[in-house]
C-alpha positions as CSV (number, residue, x, y, z in Angstrom):
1,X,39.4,-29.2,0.7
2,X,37.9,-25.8,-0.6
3,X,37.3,-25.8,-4.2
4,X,37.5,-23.3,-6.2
5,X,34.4,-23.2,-8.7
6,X,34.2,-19.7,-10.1
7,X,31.3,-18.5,-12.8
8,X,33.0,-16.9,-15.2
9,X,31.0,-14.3,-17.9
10,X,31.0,-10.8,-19.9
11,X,29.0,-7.8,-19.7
12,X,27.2,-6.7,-22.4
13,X,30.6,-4.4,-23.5
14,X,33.5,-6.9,-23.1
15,X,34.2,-6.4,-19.2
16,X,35.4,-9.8,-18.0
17,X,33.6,-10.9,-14.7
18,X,34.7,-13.8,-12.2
19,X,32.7,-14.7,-9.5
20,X,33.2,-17.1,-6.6
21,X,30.6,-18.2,-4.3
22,X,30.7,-18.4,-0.6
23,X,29.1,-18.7,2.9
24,X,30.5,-15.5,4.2
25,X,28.7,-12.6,5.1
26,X,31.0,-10.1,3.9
27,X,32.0,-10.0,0.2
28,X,35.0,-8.5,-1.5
29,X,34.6,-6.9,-5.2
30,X,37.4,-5.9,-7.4
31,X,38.0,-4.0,-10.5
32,X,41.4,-4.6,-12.0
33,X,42.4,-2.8,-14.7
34,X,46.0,-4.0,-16.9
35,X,47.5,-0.7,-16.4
36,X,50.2,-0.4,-13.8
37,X,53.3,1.3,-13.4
38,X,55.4,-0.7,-16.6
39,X,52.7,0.7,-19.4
40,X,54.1,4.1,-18.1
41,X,56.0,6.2,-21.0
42,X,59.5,7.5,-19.6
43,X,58.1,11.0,-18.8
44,X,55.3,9.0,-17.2
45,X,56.9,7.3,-14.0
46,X,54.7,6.7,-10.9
47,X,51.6,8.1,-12.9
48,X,49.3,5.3,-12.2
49,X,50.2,5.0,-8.6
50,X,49.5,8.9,-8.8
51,X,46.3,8.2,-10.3
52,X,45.0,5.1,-8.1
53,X,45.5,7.9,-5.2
54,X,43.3,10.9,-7.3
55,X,41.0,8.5,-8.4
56,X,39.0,8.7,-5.1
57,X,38.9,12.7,-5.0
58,X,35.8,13.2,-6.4
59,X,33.7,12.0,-10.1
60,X,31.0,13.8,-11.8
61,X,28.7,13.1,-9.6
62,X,30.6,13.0,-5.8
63,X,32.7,14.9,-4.0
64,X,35.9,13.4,-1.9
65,X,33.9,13.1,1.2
66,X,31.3,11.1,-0.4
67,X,33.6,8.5,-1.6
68,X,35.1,8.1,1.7
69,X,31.8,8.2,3.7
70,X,29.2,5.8,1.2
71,X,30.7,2.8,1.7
72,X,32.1,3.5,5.2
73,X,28.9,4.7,7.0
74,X,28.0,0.9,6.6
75,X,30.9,-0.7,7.8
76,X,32.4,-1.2,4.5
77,X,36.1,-0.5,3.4
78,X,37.3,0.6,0.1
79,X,40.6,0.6,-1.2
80,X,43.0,0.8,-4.0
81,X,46.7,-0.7,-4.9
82,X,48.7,-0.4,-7.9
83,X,51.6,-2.9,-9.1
84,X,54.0,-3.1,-11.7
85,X,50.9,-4.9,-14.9
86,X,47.8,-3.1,-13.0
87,X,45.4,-1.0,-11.0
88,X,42.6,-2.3,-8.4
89,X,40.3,-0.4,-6.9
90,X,38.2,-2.8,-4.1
91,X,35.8,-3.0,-1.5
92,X,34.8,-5.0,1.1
93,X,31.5,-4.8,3.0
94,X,28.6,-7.1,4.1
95,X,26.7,-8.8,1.3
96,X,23.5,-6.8,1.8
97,X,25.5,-3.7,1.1
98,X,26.4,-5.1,-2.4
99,X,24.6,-2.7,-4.2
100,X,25.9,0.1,-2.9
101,X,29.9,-0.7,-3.5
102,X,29.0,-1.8,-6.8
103,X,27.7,1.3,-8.0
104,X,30.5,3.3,-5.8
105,X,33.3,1.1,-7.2
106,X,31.4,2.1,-10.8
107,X,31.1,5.9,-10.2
108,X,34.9,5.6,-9.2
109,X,36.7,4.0,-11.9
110,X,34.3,5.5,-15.1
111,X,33.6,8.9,-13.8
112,X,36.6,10.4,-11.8
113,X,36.9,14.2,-12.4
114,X,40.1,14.7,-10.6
115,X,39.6,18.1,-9.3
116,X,43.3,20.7,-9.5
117,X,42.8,21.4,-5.8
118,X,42.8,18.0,-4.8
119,X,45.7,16.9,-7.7
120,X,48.0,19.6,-5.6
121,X,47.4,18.0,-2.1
122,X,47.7,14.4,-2.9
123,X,51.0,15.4,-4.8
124,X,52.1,16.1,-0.8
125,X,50.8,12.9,0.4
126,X,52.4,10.7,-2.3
127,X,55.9,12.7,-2.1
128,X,55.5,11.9,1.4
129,X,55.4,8.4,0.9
130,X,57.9,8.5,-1.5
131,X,60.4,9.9,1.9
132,X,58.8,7.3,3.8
133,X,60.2,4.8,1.3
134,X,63.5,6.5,0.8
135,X,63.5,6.2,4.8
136,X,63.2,2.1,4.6
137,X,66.3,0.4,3.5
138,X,64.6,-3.1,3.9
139,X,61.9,-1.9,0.9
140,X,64.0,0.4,-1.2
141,X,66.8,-2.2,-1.5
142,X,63.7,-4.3,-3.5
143,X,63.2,-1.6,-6.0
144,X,65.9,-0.6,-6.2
145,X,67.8,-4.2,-7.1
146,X,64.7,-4.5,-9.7
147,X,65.5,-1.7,-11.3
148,X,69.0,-2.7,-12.3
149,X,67.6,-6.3,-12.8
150,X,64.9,-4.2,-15.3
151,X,67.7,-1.2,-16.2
152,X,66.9,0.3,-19.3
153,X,62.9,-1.1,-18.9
154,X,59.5,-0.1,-17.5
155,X,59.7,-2.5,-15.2
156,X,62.4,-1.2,-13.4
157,X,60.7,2.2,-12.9
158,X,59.3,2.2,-9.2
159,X,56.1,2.7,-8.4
160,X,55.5,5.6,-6.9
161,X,57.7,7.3,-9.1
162,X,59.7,10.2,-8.7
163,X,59.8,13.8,-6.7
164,X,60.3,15.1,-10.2
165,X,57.8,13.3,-11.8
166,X,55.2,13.4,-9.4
167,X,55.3,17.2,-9.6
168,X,55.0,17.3,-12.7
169,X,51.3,15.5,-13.2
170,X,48.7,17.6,-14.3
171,X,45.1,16.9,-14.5
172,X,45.4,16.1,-18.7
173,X,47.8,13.5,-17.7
174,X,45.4,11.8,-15.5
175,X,42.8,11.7,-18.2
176,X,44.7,10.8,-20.4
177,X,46.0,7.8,-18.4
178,X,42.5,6.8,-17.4
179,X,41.0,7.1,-21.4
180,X,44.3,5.2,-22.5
181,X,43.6,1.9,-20.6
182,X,40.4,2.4,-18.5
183,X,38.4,0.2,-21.6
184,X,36.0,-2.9,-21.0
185,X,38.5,-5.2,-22.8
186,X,41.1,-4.2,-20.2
187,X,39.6,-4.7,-17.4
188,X,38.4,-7.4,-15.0
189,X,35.7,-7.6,-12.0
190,X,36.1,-10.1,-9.2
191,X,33.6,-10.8,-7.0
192,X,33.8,-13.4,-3.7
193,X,30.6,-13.4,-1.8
194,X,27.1,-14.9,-1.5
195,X,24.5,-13.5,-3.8
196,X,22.9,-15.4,-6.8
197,X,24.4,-15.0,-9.9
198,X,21.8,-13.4,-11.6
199,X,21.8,-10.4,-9.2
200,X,25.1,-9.6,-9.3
201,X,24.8,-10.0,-13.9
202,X,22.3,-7.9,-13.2
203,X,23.7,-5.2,-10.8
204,X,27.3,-4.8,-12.5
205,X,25.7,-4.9,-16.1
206,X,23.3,-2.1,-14.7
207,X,26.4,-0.1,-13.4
208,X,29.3,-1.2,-15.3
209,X,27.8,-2.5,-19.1
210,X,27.4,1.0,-20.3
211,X,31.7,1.9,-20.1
212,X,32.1,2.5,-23.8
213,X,34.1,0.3,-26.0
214,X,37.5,2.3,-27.1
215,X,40.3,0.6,-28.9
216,X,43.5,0.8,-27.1
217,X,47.4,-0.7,-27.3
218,X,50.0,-1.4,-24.1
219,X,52.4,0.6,-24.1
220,X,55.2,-1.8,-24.0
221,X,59.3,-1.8,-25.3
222,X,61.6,-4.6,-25.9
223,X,63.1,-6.2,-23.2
224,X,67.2,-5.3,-22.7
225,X,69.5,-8.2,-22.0
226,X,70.3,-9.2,-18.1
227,X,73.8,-7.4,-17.2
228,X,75.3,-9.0,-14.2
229,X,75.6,-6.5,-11.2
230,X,77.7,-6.5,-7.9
231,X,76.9,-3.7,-5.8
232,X,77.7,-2.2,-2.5
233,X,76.3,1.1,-1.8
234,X,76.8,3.2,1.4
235,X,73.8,4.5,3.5
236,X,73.0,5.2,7.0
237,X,71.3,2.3,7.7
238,X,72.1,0.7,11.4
239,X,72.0,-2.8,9.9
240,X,73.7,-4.4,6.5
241,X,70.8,-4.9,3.6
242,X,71.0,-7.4,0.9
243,X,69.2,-8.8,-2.0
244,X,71.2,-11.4,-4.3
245,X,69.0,-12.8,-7.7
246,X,68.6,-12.5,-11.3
247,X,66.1,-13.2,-13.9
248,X,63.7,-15.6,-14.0
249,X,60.7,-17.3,-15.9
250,X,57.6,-15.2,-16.7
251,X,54.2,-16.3,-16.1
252,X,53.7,-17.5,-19.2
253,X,56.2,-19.9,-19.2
254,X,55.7,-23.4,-17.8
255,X,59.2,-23.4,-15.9
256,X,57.4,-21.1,-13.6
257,X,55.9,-23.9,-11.5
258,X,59.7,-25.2,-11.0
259,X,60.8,-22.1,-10.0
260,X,57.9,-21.5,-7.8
261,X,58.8,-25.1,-6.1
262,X,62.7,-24.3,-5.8
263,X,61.7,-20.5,-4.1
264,X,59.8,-22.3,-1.6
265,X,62.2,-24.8,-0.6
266,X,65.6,-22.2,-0.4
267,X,63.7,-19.8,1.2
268,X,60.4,-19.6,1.5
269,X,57.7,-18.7,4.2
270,X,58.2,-21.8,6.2
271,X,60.6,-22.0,9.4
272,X,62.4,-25.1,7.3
273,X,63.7,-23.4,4.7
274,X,67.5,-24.0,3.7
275,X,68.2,-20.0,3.9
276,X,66.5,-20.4,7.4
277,X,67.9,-23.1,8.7
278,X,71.5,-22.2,7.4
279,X,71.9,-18.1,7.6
280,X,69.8,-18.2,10.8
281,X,69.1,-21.4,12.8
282,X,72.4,-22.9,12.7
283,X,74.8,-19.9,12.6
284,X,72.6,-17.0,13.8
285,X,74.0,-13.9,11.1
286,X,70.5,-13.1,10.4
287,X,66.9,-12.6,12.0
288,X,65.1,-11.9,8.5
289,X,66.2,-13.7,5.4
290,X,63.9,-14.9,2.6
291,X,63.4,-15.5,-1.1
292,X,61.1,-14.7,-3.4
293,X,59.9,-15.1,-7.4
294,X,57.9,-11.9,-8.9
295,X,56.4,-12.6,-12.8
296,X,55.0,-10.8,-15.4
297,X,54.0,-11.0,-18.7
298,X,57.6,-11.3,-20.5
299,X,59.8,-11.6,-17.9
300,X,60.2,-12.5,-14.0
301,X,62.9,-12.3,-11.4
302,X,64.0,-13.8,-8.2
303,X,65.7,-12.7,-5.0
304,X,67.0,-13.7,-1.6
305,X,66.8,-10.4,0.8
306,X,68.8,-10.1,4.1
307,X,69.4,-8.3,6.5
308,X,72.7,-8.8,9.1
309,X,74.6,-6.9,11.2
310,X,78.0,-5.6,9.1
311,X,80.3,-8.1,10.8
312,X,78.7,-10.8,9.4
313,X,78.1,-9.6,6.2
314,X,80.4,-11.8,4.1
315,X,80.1,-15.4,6.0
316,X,76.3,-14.6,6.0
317,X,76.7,-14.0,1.8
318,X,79.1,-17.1,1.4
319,X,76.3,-19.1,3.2
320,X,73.8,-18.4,0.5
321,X,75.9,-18.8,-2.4
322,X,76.6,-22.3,-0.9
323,X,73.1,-23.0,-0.6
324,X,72.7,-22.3,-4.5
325,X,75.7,-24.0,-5.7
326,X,74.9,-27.3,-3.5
327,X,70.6,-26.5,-5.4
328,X,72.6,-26.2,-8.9
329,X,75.0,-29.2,-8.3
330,X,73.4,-31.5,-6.1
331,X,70.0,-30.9,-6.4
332,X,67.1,-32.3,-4.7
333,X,66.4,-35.9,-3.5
334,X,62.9,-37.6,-4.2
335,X,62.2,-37.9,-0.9
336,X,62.8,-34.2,-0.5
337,X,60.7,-33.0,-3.4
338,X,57.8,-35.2,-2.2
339,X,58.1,-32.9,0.6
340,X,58.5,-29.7,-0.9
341,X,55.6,-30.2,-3.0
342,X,53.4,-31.1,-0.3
343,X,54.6,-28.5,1.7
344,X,53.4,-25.9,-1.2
345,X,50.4,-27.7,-1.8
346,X,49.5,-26.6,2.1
347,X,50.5,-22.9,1.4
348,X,48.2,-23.2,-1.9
349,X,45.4,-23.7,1.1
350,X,46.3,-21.4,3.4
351,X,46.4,-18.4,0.6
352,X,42.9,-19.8,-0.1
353,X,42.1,-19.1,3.4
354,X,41.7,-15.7,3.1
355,X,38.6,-14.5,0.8
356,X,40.0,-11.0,-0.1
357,X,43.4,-12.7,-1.8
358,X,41.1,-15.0,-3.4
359,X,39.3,-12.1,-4.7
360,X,42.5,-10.2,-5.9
361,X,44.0,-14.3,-7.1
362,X,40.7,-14.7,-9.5
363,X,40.9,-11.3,-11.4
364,X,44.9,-12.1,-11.8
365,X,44.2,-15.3,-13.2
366,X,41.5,-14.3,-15.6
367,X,43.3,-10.9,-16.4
368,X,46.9,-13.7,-17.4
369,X,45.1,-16.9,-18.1
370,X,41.9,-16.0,-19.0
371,X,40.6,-19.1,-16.8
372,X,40.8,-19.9,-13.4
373,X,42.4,-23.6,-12.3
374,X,40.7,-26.0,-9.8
375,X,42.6,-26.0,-6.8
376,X,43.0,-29.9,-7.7
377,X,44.3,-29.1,-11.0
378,X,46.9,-26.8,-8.9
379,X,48.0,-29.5,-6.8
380,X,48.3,-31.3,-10.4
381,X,50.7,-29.2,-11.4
382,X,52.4,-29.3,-8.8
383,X,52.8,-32.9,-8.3
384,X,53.8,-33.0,-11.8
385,X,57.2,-31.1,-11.3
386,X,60.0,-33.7,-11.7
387,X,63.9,-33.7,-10.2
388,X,65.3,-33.0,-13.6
389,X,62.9,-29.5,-14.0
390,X,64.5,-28.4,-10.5
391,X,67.5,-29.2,-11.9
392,X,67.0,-27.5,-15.4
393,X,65.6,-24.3,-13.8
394,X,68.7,-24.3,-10.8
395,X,71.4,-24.4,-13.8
396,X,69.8,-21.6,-15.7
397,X,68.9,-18.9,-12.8
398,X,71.1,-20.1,-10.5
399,X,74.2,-20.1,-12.6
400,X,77.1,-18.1,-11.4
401,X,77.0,-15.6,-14.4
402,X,73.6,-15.0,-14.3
403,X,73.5,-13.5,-10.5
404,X,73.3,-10.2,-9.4
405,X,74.0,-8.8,-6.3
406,X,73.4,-5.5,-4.4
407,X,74.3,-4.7,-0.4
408,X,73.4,-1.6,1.6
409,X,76.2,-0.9,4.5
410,X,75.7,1.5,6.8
411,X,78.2,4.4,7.6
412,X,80.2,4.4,10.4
């Protein structure tokens, strides 16, 4: 079994480093900075997606072209995302190259000058994507069932934002953005890779341990209460869309392992899921149906998406709502959650399988917890869930009143 075994240390100026060892020859580096799209101000919605894009358009010292061409004339590959609690801008190149991202990923994130010019053509490029997403029923349903789950909140706001608001960003608001959260204290560097440990303290404190020290607050607001929601919206899909779900534990809540457990087993990523074997195997209404739990700081929610042709619509609904009653009523057996836990315990492995999600999994964990846990003291945890927490958690967020429910039909 693959341990995990990260060093964990500071910079000189508060940055918060995490670094796992490996064999591998290529490495992965992070930075991740607590400042995604839900620390946006009303006025503000899809700037920090707008600035992970600008970001890479040039710093006081490179132009566009540079960024793109450093790291890639070696074979490396740098990247960006932003979510709903942060930004990341990453790499990933062969270990000998380490240097080289490390002061790239530096230059990026402390000096970008975000030049007008290149403000007014990524504006195209991210309205573009914004149609693109408009143009995908299967991942606007998502936002758009958070945002009523949210409604009211930050984090309903989507991502990329707005037409409207996207056009309105200047370069001021960038800056702004970037000086408001962009502090040591705020951000986190992962790294996954073999070097020694005293080369890479001594590379990122010679690039990254001279970012001053400013103070700074999250912008945050009070969370409304959950409204119940049943929707049905027409579009002009050529398939029926739906996401049923509610509310659900945050991160920092100790339910969330429960919840985690119960996801898996109604429909998680394995073929032997309830949705799965219900919806799909045994009556065939759907070819893609699945659930998931998203958390953050103060809040979480859950869904089950689907998508089914029109005239089975309703059984294909009734199905699921079965499957949660017979959860919230009936519950698992022991032998059953013996098997649901080992089967999560296998996709804790698989996800450590992959070096660059272990990358972006440390700097979560440090940026939440502020530690990392073993991957024994995962399977813990896990092992530690009991029939009446399924049962606690399946009465609360399963419940009837607490459901929500929203169903894209096409026209006809």
């Amino acid at each position: 079994m693959f341990e995990i075994n990260p060093i964990i240390f500071q910079l000189s100026n508060g940055i918060r480093v995490v670094y796992q060892k490996t064999d591998a020859f290529v490495a992965h580096m992070g930075v991740v900075i607590q400042a995604g799209s839900r620390y946006e101000k009303p006025e503000e919605e899809g700037l920090a997606h707008f600035l992970e894009h600008c970001i890479f358009k040039g710093t006081t010292k490179r132009k566009a072209f540079d960024i793109f061409t450093d790291l890639d004339s070696v074979g490396g590959e740098l990247n960006a995302y932003t979510t709903k609690e942060e930004i990341c801008v990453h790499a990933s190149f062969r270990k000998n190259h380490f240097s080289i991202a490390s002061e790239l990923l530096s230059d990026i994130v402390q000096n970008a000058s975000f030049p007008e010019d290149e403000i007014e053509k990524e504006k195209e490029v991210v309205l573009d994507e914004i149609i693109s997403y408009l143009d995908s029923p299967a991942e606007r349903i998502y936002d758009d069932f958070e945002a009523l789950i949210f409604k009211g909140h930050s984090l309903g706001y989507n991502t990329l934002g707005t037409k409207e608001t996207v056009n309105s960003f200047s370069r001021e608001n960038l800056l702004e953005y970037m000086q408001r959260y962009f502090t040591p204290s705020n951000i986190v560097i992962s790294f996954v890779g073999s070097i020694s440990v005293d080369n890479l303290r001594k590379e990122l404190e010679n690039n990254f341990g001279s970012m001053p020290v400013r103070d700074f607050e999250l912008f945050s607001s009070e969370l409304p209460a959950f409204e119940s929601f049943h929707l049905r919206e027409t579009k002009s899909n050529y398939q029926t869309h739906t996401v049923i779900g509610g509310r659900a534990p945050s991160y920092n809540d100790n339910s969330r392992r429960a919840m985690t457990l119960m996801t898996n087993v109604l429909g998680g990523p394995a073929l032997n899921s309830r949705l799965t074997l219900s919806v799909r195997e045994k009556y065939g209404y759907a070819y893609n149906i699945e659930a998931n739990y998203s958390t953050y700081s103060d809040a979480g929610f859950w869904s089950i998406y689907m998508g089914t042709d029109k005239k089975y619509l309703d059984k294909a609904i009734q199905l699921i709502y079965a499957e949660l009653e017979l959860i919230r009523k009936v519950g698992l057996s022991a032998k059953e959650l013996e098997q649901a836990k080992e089967q999560l315990k296998g996709h804790v492995a698989l996800s450590l399988d992959s070096n660059l999600e272990l990358m972006f999994s440390l700097a979560r964990s440090i940026m939440i917890h502020g530690k990392v846990d073993s991957t024994q003291e995962i399977y813990r945890q896990i092992d530690e869930i009991t029939l009446s927490e399924l049962t606690e958690v399946a009465k609360a967020f399963y419940a009837e009143a607490n459901l929500a429910e929203l169903v894209y039909e096409f026209e006809e």
